[in-house]
N, CA, C and O atoms as a GROMACS GRO file, in nm:
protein
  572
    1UNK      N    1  -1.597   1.448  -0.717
    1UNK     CA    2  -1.475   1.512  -0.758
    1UNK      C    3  -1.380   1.408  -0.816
    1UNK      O    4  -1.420   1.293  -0.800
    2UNK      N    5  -1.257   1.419  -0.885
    2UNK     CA    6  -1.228   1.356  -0.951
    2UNK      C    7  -1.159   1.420  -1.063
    2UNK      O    8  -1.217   1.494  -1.141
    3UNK      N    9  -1.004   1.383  -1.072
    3UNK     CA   10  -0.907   1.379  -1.213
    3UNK      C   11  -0.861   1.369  -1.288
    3UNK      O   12  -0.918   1.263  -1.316
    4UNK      N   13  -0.778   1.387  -1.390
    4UNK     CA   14  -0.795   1.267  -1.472
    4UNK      C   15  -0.613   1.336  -1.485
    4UNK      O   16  -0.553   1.444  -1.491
    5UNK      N   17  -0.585   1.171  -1.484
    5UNK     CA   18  -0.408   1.154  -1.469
    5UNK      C   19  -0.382   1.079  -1.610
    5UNK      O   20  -0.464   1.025  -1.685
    6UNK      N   21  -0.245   1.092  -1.622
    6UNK     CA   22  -0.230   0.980  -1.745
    6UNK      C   23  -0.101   0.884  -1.711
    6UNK      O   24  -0.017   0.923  -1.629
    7UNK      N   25  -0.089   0.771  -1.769
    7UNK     CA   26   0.015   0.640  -1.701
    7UNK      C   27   0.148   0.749  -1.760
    7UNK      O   28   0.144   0.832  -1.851
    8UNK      N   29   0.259   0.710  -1.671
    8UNK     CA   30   0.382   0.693  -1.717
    8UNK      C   31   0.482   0.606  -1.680
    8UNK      O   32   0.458   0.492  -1.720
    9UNK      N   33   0.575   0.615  -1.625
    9UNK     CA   34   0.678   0.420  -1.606
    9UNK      C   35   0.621   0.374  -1.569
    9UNK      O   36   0.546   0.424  -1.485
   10UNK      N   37   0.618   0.255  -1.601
   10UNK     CA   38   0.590   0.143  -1.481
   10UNK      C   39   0.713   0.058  -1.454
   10UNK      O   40   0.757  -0.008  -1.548
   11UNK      N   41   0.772   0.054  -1.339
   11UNK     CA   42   0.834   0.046  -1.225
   11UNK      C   43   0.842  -0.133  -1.216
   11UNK      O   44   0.730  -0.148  -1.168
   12UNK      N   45   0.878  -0.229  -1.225
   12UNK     CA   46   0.866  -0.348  -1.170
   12UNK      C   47   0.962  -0.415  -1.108
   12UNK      O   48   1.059  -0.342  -1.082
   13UNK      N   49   0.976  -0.548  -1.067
   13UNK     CA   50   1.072  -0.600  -0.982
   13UNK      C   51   1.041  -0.664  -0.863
   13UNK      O   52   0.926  -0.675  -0.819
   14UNK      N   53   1.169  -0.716  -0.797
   14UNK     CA   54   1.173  -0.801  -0.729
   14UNK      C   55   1.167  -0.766  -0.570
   14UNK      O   56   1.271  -0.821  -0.535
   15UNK      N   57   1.125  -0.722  -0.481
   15UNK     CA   58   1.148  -0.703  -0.346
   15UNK      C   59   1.271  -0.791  -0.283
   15UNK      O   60   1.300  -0.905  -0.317
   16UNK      N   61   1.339  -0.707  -0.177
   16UNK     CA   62   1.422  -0.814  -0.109
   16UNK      C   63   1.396  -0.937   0.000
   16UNK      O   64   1.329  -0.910   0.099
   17UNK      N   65   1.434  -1.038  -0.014
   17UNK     CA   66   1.390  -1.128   0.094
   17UNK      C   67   1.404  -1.057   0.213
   17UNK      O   68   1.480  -0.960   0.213
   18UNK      N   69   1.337  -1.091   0.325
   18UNK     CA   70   1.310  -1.062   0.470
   18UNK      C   71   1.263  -0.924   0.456
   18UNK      O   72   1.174  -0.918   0.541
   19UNK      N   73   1.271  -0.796   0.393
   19UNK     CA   74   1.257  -0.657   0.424
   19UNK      C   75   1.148  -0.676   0.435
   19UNK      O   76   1.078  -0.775   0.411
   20UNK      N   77   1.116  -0.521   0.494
   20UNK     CA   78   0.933  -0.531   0.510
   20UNK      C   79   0.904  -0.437   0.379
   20UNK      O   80   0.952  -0.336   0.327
   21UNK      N   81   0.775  -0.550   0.351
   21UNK     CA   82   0.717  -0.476   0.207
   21UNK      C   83   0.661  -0.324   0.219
   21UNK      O   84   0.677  -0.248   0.124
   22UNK      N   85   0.592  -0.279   0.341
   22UNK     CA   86   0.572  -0.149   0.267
   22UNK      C   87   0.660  -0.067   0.303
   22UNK      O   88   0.640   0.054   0.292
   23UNK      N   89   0.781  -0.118   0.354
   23UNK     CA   90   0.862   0.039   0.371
   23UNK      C   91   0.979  -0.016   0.251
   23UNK      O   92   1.076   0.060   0.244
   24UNK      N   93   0.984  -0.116   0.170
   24UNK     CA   94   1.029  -0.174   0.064
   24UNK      C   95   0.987  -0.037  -0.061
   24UNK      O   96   1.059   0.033  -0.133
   25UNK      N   97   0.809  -0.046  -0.038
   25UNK     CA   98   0.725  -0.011  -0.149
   25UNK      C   99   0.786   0.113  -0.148
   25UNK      O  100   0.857   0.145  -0.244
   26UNK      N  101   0.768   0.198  -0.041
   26UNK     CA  102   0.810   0.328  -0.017
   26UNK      C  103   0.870   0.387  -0.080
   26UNK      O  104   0.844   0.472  -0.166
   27UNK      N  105   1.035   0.311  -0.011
   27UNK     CA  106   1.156   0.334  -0.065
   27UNK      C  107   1.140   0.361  -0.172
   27UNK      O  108   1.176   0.474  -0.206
   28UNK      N  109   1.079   0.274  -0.269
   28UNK     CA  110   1.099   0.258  -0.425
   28UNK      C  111   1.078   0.429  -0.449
   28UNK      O  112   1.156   0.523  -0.462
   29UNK      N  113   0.932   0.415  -0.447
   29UNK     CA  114   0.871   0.546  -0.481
   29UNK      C  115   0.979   0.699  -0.445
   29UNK      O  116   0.992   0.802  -0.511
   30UNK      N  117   1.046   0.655  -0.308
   30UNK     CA  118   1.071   0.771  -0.292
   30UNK      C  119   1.196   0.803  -0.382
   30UNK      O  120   1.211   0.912  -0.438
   31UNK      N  121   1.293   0.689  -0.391
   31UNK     CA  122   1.411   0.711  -0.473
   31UNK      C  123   1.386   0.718  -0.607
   31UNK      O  124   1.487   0.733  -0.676
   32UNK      N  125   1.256   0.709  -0.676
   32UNK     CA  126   1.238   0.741  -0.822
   32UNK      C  127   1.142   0.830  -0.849
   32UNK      O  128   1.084   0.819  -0.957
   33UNK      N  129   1.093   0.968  -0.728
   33UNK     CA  130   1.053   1.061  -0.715
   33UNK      C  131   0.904   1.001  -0.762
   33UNK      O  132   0.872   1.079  -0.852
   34UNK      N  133   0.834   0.938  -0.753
   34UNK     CA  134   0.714   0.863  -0.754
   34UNK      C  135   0.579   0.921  -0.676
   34UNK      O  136   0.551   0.850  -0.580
   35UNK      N  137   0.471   1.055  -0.701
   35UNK     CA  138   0.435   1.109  -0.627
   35UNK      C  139   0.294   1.054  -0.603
   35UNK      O  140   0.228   1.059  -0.499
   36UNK      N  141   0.257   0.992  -0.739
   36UNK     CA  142   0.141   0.979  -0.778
   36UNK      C  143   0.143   0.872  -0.854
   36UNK      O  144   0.214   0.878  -0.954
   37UNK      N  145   0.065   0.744  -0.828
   37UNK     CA  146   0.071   0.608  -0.891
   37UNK      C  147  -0.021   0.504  -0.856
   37UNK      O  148  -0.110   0.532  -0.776
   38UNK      N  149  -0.011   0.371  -0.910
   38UNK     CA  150  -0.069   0.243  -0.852
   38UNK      C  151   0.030   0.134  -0.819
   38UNK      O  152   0.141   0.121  -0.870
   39UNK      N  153  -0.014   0.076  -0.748
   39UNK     CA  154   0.081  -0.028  -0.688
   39UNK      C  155  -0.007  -0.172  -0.690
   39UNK      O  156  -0.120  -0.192  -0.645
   40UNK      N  157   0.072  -0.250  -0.748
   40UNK     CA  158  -0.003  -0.385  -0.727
   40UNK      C  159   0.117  -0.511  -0.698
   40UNK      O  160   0.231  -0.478  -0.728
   41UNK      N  161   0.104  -0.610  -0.657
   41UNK     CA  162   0.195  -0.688  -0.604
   41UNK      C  163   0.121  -0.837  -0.582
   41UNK      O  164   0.004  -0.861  -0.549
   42UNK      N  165   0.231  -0.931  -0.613
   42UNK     CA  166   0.194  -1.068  -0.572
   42UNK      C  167   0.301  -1.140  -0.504
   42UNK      O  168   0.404  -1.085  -0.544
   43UNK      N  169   0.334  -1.234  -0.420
   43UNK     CA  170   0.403  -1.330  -0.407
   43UNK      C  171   0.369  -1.386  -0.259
   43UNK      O  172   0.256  -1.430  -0.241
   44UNK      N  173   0.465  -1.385  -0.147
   44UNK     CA  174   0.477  -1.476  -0.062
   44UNK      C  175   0.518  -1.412   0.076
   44UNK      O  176   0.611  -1.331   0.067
   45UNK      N  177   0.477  -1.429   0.176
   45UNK     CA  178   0.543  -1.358   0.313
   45UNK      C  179   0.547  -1.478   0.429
   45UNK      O  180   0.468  -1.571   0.447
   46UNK      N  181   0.674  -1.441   0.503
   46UNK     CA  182   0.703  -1.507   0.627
   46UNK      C  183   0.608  -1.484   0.735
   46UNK      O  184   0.590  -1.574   0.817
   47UNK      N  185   0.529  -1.342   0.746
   47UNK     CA  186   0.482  -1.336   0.832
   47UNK      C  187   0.383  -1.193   0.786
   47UNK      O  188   0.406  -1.124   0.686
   48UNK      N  189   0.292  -1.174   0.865
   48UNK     CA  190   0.194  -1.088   0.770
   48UNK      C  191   0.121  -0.969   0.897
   48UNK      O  192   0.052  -1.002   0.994
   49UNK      N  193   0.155  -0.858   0.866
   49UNK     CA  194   0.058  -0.757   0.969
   49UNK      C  195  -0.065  -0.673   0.856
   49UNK      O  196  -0.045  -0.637   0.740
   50UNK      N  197  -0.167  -0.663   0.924
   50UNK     CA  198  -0.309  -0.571   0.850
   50UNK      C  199  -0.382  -0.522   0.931
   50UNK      O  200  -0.382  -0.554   1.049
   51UNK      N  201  -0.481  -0.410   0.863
   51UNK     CA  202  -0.554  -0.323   1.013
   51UNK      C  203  -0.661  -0.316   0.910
   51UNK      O  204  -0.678  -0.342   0.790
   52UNK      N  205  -0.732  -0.263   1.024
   52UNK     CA  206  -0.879  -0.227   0.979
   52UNK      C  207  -0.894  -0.083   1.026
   52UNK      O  208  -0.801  -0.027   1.085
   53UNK      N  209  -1.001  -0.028   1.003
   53UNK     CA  210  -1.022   0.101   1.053
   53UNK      C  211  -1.143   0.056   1.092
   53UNK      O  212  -1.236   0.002   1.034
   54UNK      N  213  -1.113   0.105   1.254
   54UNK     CA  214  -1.235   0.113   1.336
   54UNK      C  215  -1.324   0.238   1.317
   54UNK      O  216  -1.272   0.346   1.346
   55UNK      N  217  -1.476   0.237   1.266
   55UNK     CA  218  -1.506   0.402   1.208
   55UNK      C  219  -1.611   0.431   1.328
   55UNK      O  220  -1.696   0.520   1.332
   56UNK      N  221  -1.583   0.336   1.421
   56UNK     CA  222  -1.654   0.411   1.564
   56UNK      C  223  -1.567   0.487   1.620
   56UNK      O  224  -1.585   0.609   1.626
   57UNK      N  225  -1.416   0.404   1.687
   57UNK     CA  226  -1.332   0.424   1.748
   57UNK      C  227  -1.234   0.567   1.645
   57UNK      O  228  -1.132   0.616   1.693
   58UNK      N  229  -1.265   0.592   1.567
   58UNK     CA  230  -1.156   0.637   1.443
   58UNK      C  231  -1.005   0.584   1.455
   58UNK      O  232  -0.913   0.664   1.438
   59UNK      N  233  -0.984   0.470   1.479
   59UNK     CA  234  -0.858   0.438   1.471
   59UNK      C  235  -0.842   0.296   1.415
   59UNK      O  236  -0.934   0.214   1.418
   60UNK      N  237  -0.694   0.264   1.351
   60UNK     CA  238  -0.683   0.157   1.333
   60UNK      C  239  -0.663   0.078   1.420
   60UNK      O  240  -0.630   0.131   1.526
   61UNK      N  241  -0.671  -0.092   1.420
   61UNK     CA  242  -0.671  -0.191   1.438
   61UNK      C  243  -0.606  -0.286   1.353
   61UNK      O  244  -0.642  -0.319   1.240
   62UNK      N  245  -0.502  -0.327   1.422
   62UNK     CA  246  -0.371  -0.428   1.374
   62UNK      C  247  -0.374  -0.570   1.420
   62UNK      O  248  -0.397  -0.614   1.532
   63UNK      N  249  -0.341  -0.641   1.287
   63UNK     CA  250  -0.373  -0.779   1.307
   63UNK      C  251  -0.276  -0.854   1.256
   63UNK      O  252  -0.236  -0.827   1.142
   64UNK      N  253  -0.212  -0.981   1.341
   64UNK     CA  254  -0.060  -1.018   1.251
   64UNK      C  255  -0.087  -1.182   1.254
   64UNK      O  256  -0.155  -1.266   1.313
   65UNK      N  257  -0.033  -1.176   1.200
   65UNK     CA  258  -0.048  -1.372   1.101
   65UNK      C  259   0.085  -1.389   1.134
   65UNK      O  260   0.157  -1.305   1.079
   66UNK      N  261   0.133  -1.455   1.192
   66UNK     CA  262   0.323  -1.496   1.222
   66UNK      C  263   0.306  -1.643   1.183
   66UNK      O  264   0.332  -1.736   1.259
   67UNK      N  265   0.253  -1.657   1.039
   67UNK     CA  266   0.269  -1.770   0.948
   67UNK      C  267   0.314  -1.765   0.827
   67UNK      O  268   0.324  -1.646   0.798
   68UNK      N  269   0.348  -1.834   0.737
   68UNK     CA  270   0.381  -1.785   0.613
   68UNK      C  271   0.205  -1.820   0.557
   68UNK      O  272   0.098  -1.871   0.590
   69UNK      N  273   0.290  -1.738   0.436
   69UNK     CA  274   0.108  -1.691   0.354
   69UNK      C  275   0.142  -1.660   0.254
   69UNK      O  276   0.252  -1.605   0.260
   70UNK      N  277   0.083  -1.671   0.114
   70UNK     CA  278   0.064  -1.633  -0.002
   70UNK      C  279   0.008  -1.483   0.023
   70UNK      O  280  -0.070  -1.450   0.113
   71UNK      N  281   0.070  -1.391  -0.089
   71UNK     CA  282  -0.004  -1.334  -0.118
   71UNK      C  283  -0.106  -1.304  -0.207
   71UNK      O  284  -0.055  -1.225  -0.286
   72UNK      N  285  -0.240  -1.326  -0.244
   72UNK     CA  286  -0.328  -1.321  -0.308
   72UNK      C  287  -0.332  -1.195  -0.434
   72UNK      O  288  -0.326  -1.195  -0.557
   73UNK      N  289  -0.342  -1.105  -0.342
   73UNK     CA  290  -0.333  -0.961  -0.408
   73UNK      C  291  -0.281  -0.862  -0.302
   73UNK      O  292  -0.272  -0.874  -0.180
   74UNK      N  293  -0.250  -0.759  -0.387
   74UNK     CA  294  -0.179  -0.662  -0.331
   74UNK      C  295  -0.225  -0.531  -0.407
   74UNK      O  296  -0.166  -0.521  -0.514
   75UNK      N  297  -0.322  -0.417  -0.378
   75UNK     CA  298  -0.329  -0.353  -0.476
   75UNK      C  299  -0.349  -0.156  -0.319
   75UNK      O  300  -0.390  -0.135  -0.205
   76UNK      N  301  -0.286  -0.078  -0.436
   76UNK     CA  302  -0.296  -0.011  -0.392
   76UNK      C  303  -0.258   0.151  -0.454
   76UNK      O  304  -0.237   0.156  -0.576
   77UNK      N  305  -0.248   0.278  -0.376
   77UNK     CA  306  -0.229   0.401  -0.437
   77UNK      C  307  -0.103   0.466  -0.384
   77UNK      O  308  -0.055   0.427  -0.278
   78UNK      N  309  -0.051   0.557  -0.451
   78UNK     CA  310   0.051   0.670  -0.390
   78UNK      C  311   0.013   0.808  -0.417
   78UNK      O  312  -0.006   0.859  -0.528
   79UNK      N  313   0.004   0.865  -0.295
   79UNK     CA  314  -0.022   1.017  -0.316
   79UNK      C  315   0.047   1.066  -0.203
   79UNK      O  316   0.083   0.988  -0.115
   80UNK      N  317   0.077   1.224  -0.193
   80UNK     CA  318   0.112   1.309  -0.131
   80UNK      C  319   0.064   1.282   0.047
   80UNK      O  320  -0.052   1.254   0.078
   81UNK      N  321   0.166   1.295   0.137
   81UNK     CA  322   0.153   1.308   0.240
   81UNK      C  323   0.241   1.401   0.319
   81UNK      O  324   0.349   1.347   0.345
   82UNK      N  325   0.229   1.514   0.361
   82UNK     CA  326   0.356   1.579   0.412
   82UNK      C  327   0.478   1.632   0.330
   82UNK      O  328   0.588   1.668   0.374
   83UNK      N  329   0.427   1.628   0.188
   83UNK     CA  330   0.570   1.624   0.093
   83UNK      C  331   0.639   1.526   0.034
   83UNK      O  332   0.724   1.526  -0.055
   84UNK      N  333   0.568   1.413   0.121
   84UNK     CA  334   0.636   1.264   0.070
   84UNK      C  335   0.565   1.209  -0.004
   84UNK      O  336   0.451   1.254   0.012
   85UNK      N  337   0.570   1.123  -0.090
   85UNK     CA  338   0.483   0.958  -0.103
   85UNK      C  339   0.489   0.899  -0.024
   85UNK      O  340   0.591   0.867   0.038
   86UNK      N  341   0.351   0.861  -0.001
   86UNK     CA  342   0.260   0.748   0.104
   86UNK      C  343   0.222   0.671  -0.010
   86UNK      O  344   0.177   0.716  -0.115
   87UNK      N  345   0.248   0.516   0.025
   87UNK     CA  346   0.179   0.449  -0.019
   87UNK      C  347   0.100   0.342   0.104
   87UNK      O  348   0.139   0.274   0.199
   88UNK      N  349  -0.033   0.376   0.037
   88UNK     CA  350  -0.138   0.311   0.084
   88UNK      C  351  -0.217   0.217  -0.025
   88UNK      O  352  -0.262   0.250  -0.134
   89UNK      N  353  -0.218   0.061   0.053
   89UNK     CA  354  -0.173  -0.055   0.008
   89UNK      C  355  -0.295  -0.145   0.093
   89UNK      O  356  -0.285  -0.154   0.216
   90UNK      N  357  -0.426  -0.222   0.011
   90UNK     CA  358  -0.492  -0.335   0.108
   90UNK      C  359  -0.423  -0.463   0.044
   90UNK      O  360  -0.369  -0.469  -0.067
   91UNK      N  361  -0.436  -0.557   0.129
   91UNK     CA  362  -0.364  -0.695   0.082
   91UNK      C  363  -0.463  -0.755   0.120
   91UNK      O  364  -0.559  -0.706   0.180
   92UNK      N  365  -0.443  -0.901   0.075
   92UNK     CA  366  -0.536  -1.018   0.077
   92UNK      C  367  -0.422  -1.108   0.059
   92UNK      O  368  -0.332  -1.099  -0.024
   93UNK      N  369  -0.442  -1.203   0.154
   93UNK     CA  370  -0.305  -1.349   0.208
   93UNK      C  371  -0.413  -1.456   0.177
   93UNK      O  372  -0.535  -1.446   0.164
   94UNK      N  373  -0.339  -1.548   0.171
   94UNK     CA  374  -0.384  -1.664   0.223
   94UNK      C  375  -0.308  -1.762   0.307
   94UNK      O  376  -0.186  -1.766   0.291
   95UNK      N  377  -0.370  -1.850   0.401
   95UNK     CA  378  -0.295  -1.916   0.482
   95UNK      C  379  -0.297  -2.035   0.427
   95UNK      O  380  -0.352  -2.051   0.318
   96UNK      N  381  -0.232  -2.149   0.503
   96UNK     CA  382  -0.191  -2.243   0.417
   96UNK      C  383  -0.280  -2.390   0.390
   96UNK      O  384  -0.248  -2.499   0.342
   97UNK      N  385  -0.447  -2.316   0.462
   97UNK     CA  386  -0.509  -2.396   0.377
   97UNK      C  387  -0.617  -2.298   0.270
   97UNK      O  388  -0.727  -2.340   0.234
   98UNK      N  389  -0.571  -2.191   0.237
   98UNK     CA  390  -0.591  -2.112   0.143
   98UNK      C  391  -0.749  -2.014   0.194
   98UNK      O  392  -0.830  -1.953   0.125
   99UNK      N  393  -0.741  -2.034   0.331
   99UNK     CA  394  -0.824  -1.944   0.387
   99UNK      C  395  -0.754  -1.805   0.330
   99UNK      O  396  -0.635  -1.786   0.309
  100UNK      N  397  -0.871  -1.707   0.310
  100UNK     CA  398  -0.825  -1.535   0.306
  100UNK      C  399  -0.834  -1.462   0.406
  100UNK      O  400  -0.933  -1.481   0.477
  101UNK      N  401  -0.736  -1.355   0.449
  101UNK     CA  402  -0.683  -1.279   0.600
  101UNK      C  403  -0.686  -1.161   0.503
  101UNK      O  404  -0.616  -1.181   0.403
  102UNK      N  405  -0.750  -1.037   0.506
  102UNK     CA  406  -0.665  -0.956   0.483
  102UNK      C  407  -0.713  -0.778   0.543
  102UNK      O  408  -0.780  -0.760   0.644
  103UNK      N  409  -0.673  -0.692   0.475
  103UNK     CA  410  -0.711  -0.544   0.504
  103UNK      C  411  -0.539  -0.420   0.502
  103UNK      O  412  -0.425  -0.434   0.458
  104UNK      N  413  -0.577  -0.363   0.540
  104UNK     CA  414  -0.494  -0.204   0.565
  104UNK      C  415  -0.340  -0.251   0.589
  104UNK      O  416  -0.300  -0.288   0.699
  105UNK      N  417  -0.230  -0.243   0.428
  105UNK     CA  418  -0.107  -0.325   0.428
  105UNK      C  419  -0.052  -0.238   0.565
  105UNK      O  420  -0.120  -0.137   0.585
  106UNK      N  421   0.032  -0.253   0.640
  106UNK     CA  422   0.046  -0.228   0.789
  106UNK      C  423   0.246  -0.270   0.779
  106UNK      O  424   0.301  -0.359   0.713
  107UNK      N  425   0.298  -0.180   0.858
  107UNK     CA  426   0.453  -0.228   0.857
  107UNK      C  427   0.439  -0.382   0.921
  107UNK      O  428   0.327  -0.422   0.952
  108UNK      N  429   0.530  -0.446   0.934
  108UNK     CA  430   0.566  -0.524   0.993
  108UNK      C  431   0.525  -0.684   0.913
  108UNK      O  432   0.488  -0.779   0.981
  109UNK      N  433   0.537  -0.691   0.782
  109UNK     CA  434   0.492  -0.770   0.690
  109UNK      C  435   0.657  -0.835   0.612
  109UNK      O  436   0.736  -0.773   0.542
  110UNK      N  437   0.662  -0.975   0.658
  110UNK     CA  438   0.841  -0.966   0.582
  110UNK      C  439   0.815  -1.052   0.501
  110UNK      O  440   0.752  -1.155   0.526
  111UNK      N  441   0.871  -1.013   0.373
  111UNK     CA  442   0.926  -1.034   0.277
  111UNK      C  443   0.978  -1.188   0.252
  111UNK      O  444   1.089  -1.220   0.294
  112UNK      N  445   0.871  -1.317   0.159
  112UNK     CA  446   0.982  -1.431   0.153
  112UNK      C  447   0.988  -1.376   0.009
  112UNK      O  448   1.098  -1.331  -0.022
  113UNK      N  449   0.895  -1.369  -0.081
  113UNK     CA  450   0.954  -1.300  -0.200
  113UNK      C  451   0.844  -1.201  -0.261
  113UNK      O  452   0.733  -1.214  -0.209
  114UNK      N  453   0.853  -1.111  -0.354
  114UNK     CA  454   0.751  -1.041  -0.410
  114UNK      C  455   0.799  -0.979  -0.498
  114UNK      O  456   0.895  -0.903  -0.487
  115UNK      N  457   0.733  -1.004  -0.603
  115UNK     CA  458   0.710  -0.912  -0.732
  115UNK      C  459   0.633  -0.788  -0.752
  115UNK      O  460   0.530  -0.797  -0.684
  116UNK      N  461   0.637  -0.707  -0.797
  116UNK     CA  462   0.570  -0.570  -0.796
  116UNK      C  463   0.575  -0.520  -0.904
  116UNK      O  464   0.654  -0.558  -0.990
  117UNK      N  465   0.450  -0.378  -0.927
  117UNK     CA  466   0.425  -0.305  -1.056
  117UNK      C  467   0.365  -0.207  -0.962
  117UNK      O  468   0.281  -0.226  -0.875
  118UNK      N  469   0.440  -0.073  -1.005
  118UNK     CA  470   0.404   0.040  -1.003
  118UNK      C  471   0.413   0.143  -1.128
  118UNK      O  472   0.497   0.154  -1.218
  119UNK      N  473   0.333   0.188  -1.109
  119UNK     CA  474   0.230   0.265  -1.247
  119UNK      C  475   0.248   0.441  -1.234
  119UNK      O  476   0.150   0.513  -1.220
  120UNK      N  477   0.365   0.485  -1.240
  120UNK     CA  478   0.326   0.628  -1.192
  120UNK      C  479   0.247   0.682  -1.316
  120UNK      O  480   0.252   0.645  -1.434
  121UNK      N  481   0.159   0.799  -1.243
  121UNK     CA  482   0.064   0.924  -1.313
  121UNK      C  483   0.146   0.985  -1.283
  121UNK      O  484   0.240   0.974  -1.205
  122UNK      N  485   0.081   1.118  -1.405
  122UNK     CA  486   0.104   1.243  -1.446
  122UNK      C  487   0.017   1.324  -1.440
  122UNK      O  488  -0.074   1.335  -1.522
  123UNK      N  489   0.033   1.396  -1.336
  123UNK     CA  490  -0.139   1.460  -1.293
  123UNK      C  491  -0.043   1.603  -1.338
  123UNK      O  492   0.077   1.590  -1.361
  124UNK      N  493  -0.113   1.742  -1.346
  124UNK     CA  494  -0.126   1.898  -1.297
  124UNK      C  495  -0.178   1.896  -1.154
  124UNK      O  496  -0.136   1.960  -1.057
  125UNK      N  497  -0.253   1.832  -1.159
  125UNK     CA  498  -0.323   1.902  -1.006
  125UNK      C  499  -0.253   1.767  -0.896
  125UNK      O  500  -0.271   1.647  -0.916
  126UNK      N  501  -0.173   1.826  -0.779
  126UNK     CA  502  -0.138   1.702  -0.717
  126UNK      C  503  -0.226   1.611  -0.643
  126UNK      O  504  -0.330   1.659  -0.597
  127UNK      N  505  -0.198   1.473  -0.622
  127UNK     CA  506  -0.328   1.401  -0.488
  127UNK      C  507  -0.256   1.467  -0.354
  127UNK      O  508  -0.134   1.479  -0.364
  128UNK      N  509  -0.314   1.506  -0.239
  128UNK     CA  510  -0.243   1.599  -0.110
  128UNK      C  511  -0.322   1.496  -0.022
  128UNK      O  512  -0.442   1.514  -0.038
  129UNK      N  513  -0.298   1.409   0.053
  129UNK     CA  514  -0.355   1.338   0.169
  129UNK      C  515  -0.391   1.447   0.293
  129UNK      O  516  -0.293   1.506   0.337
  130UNK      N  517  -0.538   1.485   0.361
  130UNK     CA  518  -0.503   1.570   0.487
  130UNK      C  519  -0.626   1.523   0.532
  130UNK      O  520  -0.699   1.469   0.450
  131UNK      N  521  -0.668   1.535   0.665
  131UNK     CA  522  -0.722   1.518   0.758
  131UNK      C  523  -0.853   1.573   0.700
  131UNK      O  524  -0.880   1.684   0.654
  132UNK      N  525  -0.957   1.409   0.722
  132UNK     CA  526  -1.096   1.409   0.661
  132UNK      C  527  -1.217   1.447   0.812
  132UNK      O  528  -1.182   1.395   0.918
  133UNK      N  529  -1.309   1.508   0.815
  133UNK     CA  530  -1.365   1.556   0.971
  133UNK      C  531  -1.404   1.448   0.912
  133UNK      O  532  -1.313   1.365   0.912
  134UNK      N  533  -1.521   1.401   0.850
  134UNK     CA  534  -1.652   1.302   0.836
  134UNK      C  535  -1.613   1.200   0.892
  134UNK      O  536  -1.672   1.156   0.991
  135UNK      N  537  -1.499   1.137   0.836
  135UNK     CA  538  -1.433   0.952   0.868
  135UNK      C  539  -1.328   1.017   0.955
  135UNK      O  540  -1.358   0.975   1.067
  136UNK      N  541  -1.208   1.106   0.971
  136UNK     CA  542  -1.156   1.066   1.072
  136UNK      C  543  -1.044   1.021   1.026
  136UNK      O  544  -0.951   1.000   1.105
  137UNK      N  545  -1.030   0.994   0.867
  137UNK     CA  546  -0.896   0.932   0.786
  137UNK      C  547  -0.821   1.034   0.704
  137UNK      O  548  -0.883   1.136   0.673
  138UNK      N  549  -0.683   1.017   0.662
  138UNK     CA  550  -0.600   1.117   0.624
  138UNK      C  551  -0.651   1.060   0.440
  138UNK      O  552  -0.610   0.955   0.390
  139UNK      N  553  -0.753   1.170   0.363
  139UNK     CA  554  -0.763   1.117   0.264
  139UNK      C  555  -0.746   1.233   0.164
  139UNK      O  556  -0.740   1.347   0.209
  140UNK      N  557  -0.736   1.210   0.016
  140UNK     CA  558  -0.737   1.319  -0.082
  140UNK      C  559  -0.796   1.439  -0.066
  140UNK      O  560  -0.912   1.445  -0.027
  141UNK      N  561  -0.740   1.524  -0.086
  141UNK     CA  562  -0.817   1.639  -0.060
  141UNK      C  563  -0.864   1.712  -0.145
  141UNK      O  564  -0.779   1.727  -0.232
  142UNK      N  565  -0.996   1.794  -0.180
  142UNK     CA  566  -1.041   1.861  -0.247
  142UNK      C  567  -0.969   1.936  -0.356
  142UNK      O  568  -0.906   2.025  -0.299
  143UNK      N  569  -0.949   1.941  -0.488
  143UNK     CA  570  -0.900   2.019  -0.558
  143UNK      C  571  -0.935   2.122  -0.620
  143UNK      O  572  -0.853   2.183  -0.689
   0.00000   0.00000   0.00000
């Protein structure tokens, strides 16, 4: 299955020092009605949280770096959750001998600086996040 969207703004800029990036990312989206998009991001964090999804357990697993770290990449989607934009976001850090940490962007990630690009689509048919039986994860749903 599968849509086909087409680009419209793209969105860029600076994040604020210390905030946390994904409720940073959020924000954005939500104050520029942003339903449907890509998100990609680079720069730097004081301190770093990520999860994994456990697909025995069906739950996540949170993991925090309370170091500073590059960020490597930052790439991710926005779609429908509840009426809102969700953005769901994997990262990749590095620590400061350029080892890679990363997985499932997770609150609690602050901000030393970051640049960003978001890409909204223009779909007809919306992305709707809802409860997947197979995995157990809140993912796109059938259109």
């Amino acid at each position: 299955m599968y849509t086909v969207m087409r680009s419209g703004k793209v969105y860029t800029g600076r994040l604020t020092h210390g905030a946390d990036l994904l409720a940073e990312l959020t924000t954005i989206c939500r104050e520029k009605n942003i339903f449907h998009g890509e998100v990609k991001a680079i720069g730097a964090l004081k301190k770093a949280r990520y999860g994994y999804y456990d697909q025995t357990t069906r739950k996540y697993e949170y993991l925090e770096f309370n170091e500073p770290s590059e960020i490597l990449a930052l790439v991710g989607n926005v779609s429908i959750l509840g009426g809102e934009p969700m953005v769901h976001c994997h990262i990749t850090i590095a620590d400061e001998q350029g080892r890679a940490l990363g997985g499932h962007l997770a609150e609690g990630c602050e901000i030393f600086a970051c640049e960003f690009a978001i890409t909204e689509y223009i779909t007809e048919i919306p992305l709707q996040r809802g409860p997947d039986e197979e995995t157990g994860l809140m993912l796109w749903q059938p259109w």
